[in-house]
C-alpha positions, 0 to 999 in steps of 0.5 A: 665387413669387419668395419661395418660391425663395430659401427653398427654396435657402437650406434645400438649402444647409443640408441640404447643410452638415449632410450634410457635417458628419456625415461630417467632424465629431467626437463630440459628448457631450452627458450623463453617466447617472449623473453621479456612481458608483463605480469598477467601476460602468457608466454610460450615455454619450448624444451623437451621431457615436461611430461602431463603435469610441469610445474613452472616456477618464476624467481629464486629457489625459495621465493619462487611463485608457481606459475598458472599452466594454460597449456603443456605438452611434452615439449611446450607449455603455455603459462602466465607470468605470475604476480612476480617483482619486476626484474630480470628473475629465472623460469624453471620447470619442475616434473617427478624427474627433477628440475629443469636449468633455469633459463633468464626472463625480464619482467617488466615494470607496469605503469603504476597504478593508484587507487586511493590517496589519503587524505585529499588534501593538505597542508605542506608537512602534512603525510600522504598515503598512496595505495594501488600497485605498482609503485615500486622502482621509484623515480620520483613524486611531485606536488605540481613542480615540488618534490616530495619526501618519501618516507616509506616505498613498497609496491602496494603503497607509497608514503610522502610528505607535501612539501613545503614549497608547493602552492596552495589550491588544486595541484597536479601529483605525479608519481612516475616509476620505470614503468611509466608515470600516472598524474592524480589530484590533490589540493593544498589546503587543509580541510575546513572546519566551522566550530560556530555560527553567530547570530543564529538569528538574523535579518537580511543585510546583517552581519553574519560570523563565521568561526573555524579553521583552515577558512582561507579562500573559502566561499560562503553560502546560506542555505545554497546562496553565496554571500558578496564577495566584496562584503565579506572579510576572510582569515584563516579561523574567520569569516565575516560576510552580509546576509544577503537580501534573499538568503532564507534559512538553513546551515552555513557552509563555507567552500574552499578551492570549490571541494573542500566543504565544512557545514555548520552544526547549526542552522541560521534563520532568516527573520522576515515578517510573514503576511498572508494575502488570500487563502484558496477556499474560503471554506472547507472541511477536515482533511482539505488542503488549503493553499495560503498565499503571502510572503516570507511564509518559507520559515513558518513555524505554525498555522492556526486555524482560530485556537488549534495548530494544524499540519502545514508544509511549505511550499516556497517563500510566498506559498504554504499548504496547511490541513484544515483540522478537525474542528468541533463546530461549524463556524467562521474561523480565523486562520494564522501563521506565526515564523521566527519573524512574527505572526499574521492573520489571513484577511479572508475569512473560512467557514468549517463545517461538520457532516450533517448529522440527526436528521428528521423528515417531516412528514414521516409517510408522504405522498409522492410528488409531495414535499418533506422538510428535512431538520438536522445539524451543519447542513451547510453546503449540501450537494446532495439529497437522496430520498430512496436512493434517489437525488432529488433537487433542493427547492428550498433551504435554510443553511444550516437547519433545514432542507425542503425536497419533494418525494419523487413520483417514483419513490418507494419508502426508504431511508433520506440522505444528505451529503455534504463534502464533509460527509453524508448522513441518514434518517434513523427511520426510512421515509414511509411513501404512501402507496397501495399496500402490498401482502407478500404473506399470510400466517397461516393461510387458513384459520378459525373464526376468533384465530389470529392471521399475521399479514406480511408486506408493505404500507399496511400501518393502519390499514383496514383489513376486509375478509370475504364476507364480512361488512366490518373490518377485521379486529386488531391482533395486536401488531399494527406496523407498515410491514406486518398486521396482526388481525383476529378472523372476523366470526363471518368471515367465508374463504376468499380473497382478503381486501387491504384498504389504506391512505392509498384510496386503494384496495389491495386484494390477496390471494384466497384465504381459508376460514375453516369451520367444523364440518357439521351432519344434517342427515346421512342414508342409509342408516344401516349397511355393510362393507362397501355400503354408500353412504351419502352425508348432507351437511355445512363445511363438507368441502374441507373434509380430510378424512371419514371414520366409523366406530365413533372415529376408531375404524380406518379411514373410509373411501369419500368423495364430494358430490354437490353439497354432500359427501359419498362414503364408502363403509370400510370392512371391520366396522361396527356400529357407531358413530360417523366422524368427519375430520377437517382443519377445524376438528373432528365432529361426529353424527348424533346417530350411530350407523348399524352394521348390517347382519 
């Protein structure tokens, strides 16, 4: 039992210490999964006491790079290896209760990687700059079997110079490192330049010189056509080749090893004499678009129409499209190219014409179903006459000038157009076509004989205007136009319907017509009576009576109504003796007798 006691005492001790330890110790890293990996590449860290925050850390005290943490816990933590030199380096784990001891690792060497390489290309002795990654642990770099000096080495960024041994043209560059090797391309031969042209005029099989450098092996072209080969001669800061048959203009550019291009500052053109064959219209209008036809027309510096240049484009060597311009007469015009070759004349002709314009109508009112001439300027080509709104066909023309249609049998009055494609144009007056008149107004609806009445409507120029009752047409009131008349109201004129006759043959007849006149008393009866009394008034012009009145006209209105030919009247209270006063449109007029109030 005795024995028992110290062993129980010694293990509480040692339980104790290792509690304490925990709480106070500092990591402890024990292994490394992989022990070896890229940069990028996650590994496994195992040991014990990392806590909720470890820091890992890759590298030498000083220069260590912290590490991403993907996952931790208290016994393992899942980082990735940072961006960290290749080579054996030490991993530590880093918490608030210290420093772990470090453990090896192996970061290995990644395949290099170049992103650039300036310049492309040259000559030997010439510097190389390789950027990218990885290019660090150096074994060599080559020039297809070549290899090159390296004058400066990091990571990030090799520099070298060609050597001097490499063959020119295209070749293979190898940079290979302990992490692999990567091939890129590169081209022996410096860069092309041309500092001149010359002629800069030239005929097809002539003689074209080239002058620049680094021109060897190069392969010239005009405007995108290569030159013969065998006729050409090449050295280094010279070319001399023959333009070929169907070289048209444009810059020179001179290939070397199928990348290496230089392009003149310059470009050459190619004389040729241009001729034009035919034109696609053989007239038109501003703005039409023309197609001449010929050959050598792919240099043309201008088109004409007669004296004035117009817009053009070219369409290939046989083929331009010129605008024809705004001329400022119709007429016959001859149409021109000028180039770097010459000038040339289209051999058909081309009529331009202007939009008809200053139309007159003759007759100016027409029957329907009659003919009209229309005059005016450029109507050449008409496609179209309208008469009222309405196409009507051309029965005769005299190109240019003059233009015969007939008025439609359904016409209405209303402007004439004619159209060409060069544009349409309009009377200044619309065509009058002879119809019965119409009255869609009268103003005012009623007057007094002598008083002026405006009628509104349609075809009512020199129109004769009956009014009911009277034998003689109405006296002119001083308007006489197809849309309105002015007329006096004739002295025997009566109410009723008014008679419009014009050119028609037609009568037109309108709704009633009011002549007032003043109400005129024959007689009345009874002479004398009281409030209520009936009075009953014969006389002319009752019917339009509006109001009766006592005392002279001053009373209030009477009561009346009309019986036959007479009015009843109703004597009102308050009145006196006095006159009776009838009111019409016309006036007022009274009684010569005055009415006695009775007592």
């Amino acid at each position: 039992m005795k024995s028992v006691l110290p062993l129980f005492s010694f293990l509480f001790l040692l339980f104790g210490l290792s509690t304490c330890r925990v709480r106070t110790s500092p990591p402890d890293l024990t292994e490394i999964s992989p022990a070896q990996s890229f940069v990028g590449q996650e590994v496994t860290l195992s040991g014990y006491q990392f806590g909720q925050e470890p820091i890992v850390t890759f590298g030498e005290s000083g220069t260590a790079l912290t590490a991403t943490v993907v996952s931790s816990t208290e016994q393992q933590i899942r980082v990735v290896v940072p961006r960290i030199r290749p080579g054996i380096t030490q991993v530590r784990v880093r918490t608030s209760q210290g420093i772990s001891d470090p453990l090896p690792f192996i970061v290995q060497q990644p395949v290099p990687a170049v992103s650039s390489v300036s310049p492309a290309n040259g000559l030997p002795g010439s510097t190389v700059v390789l950027t990218g990654d990885y290019l660090n642990q150096l074994t060599f770099v080559r020039f297809a079997d070549a290899d090159a000096v390296v004058q400066d080495s990091s990571a990030e960024k090799l520099t070298v110079v060609v050597p001097p041994n490499v063959q020119r043209g295209p070749v293979a560059l190898v940079v290979e490192t302990k992490g692999g090797q990567l091939t890129s391309s590169f081209i022996v031969a410096g860069t092309p330049q041309i500092t001149s042209v010359s002629p800069k005029q030239v005929k097809p099989g002539s003689e074209l010189v080239i002058q620049g450098n680094n021109l060897l092996d190069g392969v010239v072209r005009i405007n995108g056509m290569a030159t013969d080969r065998s006729q050409t001669s090449i050295k280094n800061t010279e070319i001399r080749t023959i333009v070929p048959t169907f070289a048209t203009s444009g810059r020179v550019t001179v290939t070397v090893f199928e990348k290496l291009v230089a392009t003149s500052a310059d470009s050459v053109q190619i004389v040729l004499q241009p001729s034009v064959a035919s034109l696609s219209a053989r007239d038109g209008v501003t703005g039409d678009k023309i197609i001449l036809a010929g050959l050598n027309l792919r240099d043309i510096s201008g088109v004409r129409f007669g004296s004035t240049p117009v817009s053009f484009r070219v369409l290939n060597d046989t083929q331009l499209e010129a605008t024809v311009p705004a001329l400022t007469a119709s007429g016959q015009v001859t149409v021109s190219v000028t180039g770097p070759g010459g000038s040339a004349s289209a051999t058909d002709p081309f009529f331009f014409y202007l939009p008809p314009s200053n139309l007159t109508v003759n007759p100016a009112r027409q029957f329907r179903d009659r003919p009209i001439t229309i005059t005016g300027q450029n109507l050449y080509r008409i496609t179209e006459v309208r008469v009222s709104g309405q196409p009507v066909p051309i029965t005769e023309r005299t190109e240019g000038s003059q233009l015969i249609v007939s008025v439609p049998v359904n016409a209405v009055s209303g402007i004439v157009s004619v159209t060409s494609r060069a544009g349409t144009a309009t009377t200044s007056r619309p065509l009058v076509v002879i119809q019965p008149a119409t009255v869609t107004d009268i103003v005012p609806r009623k007057a007094r004989p002598g008083e002026r009445v405006v009628l509104l409507g349609d075809q009512l120029l020199n129109a004769q205007i009956f009014f009911t009752g009277s034998a003689n047409p109405a006296p002119d009131g001083g308007k006489n136009e197809d849309t309105e008349r002015w007329v006096l109201v004739p002295a025997d004129a009566q109410t009723g319907p008014i008679r419009v006759f014009n050119a028609s043959g037609e009568n037109t007849y309108t709704a009633a017509f009011t002549v007032i006149r003043l109400a005129t008393i024959t007689d009345f009866t009874p002479k004398t009576g009281k409030a209520g009394t009936e009075v009953t008034i014969t006389g002319q012009n009752l019917s339009n009576v509006s109001e009766v009145r006592f005392n002279g006209g001053t009373s209030a209105p009477a009561t009346f109504r009309l019986s036959g030919n007479s009015l009843i009247v109703t004597v009102p209270a308050n009145v006196s003796t006095g006159q009776i006063c009838l009111t019409n449109d016309a006036g007022t007029a009274c009684t010569s007798a005055n009415f006695t109030l009775a007592k």
